[in-house]
C-alpha positions in Angstrom: 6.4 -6.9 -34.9 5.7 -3.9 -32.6 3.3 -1.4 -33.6 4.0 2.7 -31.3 1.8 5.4 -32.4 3.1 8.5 -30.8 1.6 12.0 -30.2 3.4 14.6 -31.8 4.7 17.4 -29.8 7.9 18.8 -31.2 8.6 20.5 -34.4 11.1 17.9 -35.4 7.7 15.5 -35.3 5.3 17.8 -37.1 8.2 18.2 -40.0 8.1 14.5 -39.7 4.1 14.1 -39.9 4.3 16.7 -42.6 6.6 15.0 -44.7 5.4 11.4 -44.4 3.0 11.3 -47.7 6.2 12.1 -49.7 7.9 9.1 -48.6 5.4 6.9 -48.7 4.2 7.9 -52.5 7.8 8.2 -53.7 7.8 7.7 -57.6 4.1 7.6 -57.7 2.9 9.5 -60.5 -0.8 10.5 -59.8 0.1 11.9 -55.9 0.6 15.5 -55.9 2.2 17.1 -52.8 0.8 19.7 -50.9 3.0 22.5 -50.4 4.6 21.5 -46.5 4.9 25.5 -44.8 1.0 25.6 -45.9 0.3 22.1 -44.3 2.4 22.7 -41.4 0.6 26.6 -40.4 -2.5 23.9 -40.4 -1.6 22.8 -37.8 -0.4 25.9 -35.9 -3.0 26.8 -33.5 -0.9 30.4 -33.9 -2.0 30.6 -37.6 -5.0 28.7 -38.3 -8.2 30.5 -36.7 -9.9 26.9 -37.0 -8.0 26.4 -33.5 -11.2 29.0 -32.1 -13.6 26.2 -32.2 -11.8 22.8 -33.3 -9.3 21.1 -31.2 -6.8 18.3 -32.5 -4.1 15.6 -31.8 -1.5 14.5 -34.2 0.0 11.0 -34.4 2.5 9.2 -36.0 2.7 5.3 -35.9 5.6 3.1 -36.0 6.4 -0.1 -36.8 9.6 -2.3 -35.6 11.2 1.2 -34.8 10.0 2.5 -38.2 7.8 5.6 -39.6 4.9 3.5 -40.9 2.0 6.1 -40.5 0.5 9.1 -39.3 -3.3 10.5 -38.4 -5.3 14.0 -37.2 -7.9 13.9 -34.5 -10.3 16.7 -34.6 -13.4 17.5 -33.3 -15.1 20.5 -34.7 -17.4 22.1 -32.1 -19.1 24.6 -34.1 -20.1 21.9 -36.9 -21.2 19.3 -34.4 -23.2 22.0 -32.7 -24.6 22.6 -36.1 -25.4 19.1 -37.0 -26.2 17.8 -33.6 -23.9 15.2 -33.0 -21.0 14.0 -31.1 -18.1 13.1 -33.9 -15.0 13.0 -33.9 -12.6 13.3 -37.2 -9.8 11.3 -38.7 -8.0 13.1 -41.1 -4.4 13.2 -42.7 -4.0 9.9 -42.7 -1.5 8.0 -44.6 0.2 4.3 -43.5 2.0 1.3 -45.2 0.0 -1.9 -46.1 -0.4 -2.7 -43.2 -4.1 -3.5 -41.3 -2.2 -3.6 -38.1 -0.8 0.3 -38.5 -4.2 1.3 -39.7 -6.4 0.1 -36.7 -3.2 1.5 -34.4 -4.2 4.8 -35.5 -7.6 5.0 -35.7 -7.6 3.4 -32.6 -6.2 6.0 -31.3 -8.7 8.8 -32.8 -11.5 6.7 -31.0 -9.8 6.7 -28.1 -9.2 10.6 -27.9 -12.7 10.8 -29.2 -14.0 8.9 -26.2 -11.9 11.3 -23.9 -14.0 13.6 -25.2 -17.6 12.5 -25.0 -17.8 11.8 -28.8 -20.0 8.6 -30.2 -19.3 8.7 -33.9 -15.9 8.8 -35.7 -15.6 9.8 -39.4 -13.5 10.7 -42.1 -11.2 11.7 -44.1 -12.5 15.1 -42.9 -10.1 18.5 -42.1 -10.9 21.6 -40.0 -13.4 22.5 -42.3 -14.5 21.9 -45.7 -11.8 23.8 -47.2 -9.3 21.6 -46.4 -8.5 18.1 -48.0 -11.2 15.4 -47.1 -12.6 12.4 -48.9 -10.7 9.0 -49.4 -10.1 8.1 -52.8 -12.3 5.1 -53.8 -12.2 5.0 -57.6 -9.7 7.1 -59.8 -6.5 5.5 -58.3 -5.0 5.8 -62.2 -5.8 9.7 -62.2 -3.5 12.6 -61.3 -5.0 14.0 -58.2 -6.1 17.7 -58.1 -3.7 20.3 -55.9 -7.0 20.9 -53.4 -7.7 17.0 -52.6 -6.6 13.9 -51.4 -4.8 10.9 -53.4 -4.8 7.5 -51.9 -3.7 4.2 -52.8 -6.6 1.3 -53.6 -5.5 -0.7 -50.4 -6.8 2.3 -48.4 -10.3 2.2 -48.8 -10.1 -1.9 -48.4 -8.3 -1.7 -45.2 -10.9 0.7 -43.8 -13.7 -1.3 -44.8 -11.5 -4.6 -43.8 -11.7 -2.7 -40.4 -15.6 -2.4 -40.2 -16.0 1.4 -41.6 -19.2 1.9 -43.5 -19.8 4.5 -46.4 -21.4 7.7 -44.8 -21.1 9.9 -48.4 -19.7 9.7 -51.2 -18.2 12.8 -53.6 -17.8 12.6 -57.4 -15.1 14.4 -59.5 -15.7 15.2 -63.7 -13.5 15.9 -66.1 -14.7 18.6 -68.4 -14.0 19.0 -72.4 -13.6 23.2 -72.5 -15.4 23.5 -75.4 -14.0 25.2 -78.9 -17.4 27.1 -79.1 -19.7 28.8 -76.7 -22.2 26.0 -76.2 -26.1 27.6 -77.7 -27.5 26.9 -74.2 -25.2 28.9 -72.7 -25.7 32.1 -74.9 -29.7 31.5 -74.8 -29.6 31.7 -71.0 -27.1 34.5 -70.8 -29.4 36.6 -72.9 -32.3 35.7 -71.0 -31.2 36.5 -67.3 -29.0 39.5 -68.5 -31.3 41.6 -70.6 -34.5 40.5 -69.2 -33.8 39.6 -65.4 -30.7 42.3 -65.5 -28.2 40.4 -63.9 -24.4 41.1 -64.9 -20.6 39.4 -64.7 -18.5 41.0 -62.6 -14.5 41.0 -62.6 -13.3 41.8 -59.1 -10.0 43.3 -58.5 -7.2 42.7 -55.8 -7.8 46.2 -54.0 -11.6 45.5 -54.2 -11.0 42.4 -52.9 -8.6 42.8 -49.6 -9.5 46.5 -49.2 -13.2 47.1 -50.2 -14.2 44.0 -48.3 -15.4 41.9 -51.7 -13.2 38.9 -50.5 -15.3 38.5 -47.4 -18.7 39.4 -49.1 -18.0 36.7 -51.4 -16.7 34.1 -48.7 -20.2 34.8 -47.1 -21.8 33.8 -50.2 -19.8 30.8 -50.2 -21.3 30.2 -46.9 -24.5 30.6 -48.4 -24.1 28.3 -50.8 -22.7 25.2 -49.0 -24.6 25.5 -45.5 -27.0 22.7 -46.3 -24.2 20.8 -47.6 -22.9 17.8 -45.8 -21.2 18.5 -42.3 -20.5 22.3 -43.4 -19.2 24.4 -41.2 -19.8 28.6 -41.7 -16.7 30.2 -42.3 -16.2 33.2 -39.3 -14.2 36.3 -41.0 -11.1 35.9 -39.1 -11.2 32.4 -40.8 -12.1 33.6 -44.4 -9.1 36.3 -43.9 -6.8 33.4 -43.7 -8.5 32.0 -46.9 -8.3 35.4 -48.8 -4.5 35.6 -48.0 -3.9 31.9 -49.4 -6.1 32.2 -52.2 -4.4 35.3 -53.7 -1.2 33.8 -53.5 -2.5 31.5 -56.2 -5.1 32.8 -58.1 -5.2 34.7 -61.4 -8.5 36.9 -61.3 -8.7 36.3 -65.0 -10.2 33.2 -63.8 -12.4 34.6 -60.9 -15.9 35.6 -62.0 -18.7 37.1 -60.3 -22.4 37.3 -60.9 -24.3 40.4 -59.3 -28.2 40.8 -59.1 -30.3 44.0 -60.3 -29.0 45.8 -57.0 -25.4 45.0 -57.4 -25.2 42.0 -54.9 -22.8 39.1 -55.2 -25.6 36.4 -56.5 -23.2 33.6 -58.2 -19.7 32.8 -58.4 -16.9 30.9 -60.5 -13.0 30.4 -59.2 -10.9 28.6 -61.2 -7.0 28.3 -60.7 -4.3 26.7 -63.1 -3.7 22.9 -62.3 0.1 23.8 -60.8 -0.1 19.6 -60.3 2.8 18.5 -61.9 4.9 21.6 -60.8 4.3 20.4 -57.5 5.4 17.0 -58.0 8.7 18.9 -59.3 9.4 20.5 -56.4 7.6 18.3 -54.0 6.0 20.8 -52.2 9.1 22.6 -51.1 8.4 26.3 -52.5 12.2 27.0 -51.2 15.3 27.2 -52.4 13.5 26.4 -56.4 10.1 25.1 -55.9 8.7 28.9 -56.2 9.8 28.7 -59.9 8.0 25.5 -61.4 5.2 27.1 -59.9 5.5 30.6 -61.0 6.0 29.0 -64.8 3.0 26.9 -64.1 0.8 29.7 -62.9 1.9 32.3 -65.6 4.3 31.2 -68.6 3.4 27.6 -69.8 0.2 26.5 -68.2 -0.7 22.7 -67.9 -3.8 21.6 -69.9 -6.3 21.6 -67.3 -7.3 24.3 -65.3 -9.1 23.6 -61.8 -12.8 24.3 -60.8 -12.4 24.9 -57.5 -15.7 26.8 -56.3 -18.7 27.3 -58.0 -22.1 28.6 -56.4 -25.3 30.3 -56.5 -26.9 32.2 -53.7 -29.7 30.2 -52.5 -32.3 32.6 -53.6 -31.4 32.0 -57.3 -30.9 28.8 -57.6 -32.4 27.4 -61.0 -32.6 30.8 -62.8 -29.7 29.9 -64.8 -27.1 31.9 -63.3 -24.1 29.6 -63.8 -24.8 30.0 -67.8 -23.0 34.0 -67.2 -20.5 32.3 -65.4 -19.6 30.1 -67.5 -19.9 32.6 -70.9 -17.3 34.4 -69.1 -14.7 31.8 -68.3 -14.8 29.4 -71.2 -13.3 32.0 -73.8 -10.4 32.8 -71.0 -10.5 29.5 -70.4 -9.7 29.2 -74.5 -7.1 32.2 -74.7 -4.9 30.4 -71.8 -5.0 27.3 -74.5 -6.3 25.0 -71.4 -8.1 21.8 -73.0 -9.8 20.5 -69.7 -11.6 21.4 -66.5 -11.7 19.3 -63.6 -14.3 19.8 -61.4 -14.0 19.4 -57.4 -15.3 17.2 -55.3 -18.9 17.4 -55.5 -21.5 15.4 -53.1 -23.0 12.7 -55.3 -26.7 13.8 -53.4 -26.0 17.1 -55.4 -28.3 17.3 -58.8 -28.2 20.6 -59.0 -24.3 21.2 -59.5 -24.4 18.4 -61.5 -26.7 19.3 -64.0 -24.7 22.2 -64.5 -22.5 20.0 -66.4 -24.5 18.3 -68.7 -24.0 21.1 -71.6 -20.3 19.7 -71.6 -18.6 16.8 -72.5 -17.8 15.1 -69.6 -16.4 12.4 -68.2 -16.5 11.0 -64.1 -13.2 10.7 -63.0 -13.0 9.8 -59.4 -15.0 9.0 -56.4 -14.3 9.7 -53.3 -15.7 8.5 -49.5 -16.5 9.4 -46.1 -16.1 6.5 -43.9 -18.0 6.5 -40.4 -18.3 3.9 -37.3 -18.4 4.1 -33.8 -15.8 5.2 -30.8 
């Protein structure tokens, strides 16, 4: 049984590589799409700015003439700059049950990485840290968020079959919105608002593209994740691109800002409506009818859970108790859009201090997810 893994070159092979996860999860009921024009711009060198310091090969892999897989090699110069070491990523990758198929194409990703001068190979990992990376380990029988990767079990056994060793894990929590501001929260809200004069902050769309708030944020974000694992600094050209995505799919209800005593971004909450099973509707096709489920999704009959997709706090506050505002401002929004749960993002398992955060909810660990690592 022949096993081809082909680069792909033409657009009729990127629709192809694009399109592959849909097939393969067909009637699978916790895989949500992503939407395919955004997936296939991520890989357009034209109209991802990641292409100014990454560089990538796609491939697709077949077996006895048919499409049985598919794989992203990407080395990211700027973050192995940063972190001082030769890697080279596998991400987007997808195949049948199949040991054979897998080795094919991460064979292939050492292979491209050894082309290159790299030592280590890891993943899942993207572009950067904003786009879908960890392998699902535990938390196969849960719906998958919109921002992050579902995978079925034999993935993880395959890779590990194959000699890849845990590097990091991420953890994912489901949270209980509560019926009533928790006491904590309101203790701590008085405390660093009336005595340490921090405020909230709602930000609006011409603040944000025009007045330069989007970036200023962005750079925050920066701030807050740049010790994380294999971060890489969002340039603004970069965080433009983000900015323009984001607002397709955010409601700033949901967007909340904590400035210091002289008006500087100091904390922040974004949270989006899940739009998961609207997704699966229209599986990921926003065109000719897909914009509708998500439009209702978004604005007319939200799902139950709403999506935590980035918290923070500038470095220089960390432990005053800054998520506490944050979180006195969502919750009754949270409340008024009649959502029942949160779900967390991925969140490195190393992090305490986002993870305390949570313990004034009820919560619940939902999934785990892995970065695998071995050599080229």
């Amino acid at each position: 049984m022949a096993i081809e893994v082909k680069q792909v070159l033409t657009k009729r092979e990127l629709r192809k590589f694009v399109d592959f996860p849909n097939k393969l999860y067909k009637g699978n009921k916790y895989f949500v799409p992503k939407i395919f024009i955004d997936e296939k711009n991520t890989f357009n060198p034209k109209k991802n700015p990641a292409f100014n310091f990454c560089e990538a090969n796609l491939y697709l892999a077949y077996k006895d003439g048919k499409l049985a897989g598919r794989i992203a090699a990407i080395i990211n110069h700027k973050a192995n700059q940063i972190w001082n070491h030769k890697e080279v990523r596998f991400g987007w990758i997808d195949f049948i049950e199949d040991v054979d198929v897998a080795k094919a194409l991460l064979d292939k990703v050492k292979e491209y990485g050894r082309s290159k001068g790299m030592e280590i190979i890891s993943g899942p990992l993207g572009f950067t840290d904003f786009d879908p990376e960890g392998m699902l380990v535990d938390g196969f029988d849960r719906l998958c968020t919109m921002a992050l990767i579902y995978n079925y079990p034999y993935y993880p056994q395959i890779l590990e079959q194959l000699g890849y060793k845990k590097e990091i894990d991420w953890i994912e929590y489901k949270i209980t919105i509560p019926s009533e501001m928790p006491e904590k929260i309101v203790k701590v809200t008085d405390i660093v608002t009336n005595r340490y004069g921090f405020r909230i902050r709602k930000l609006t769309l011409k603040e944000i593209k025009k007045e330069g708030l989007g970036r200023q944020l962005f750079h925050l974000v920066n701030d807050t994740y740049s010790k994380l694992y294999n971060f890489t600094p969002l340039p603004d050209d970069m965080i433009d691109k983000y900015i323009d995505g984001y607002l397709k799919i955010l409601d700033l209800e949901y967007v909340t800002v904590v400035e210091d005593p002289e008006g500087q971004m100091a904390a922040y909450g974004i949270a989006v409506p899940s739009v998961a099973h609207a997704l699966q509707k229209c599986r990921g096709k926003i065109f000719p009818f897909g914009w509708f489920h998500i439009l209702k999704s978004f604005y007319f009959k939200h799902e139950e859970t709403i999506e935590l997709l980035l918290v923070g706090v500038k470095s220089d506050y960390r432990n005053k108790g800054l998520m506490a505002l944050i979180f006195y401002d969502l919750i009754p929004r949270m409340r008024k859009g009649k959502f029942v749960y949160g779900e967390t993002n991925a969140e490195l398992e190393t992090n305490d201090s986002v993870q305390r955060q949570w313990q004034m909810f009820e919560t619940e660990q939902k999934k785990r997810r892995r970065i695998y690592t071995g050599t080229v």
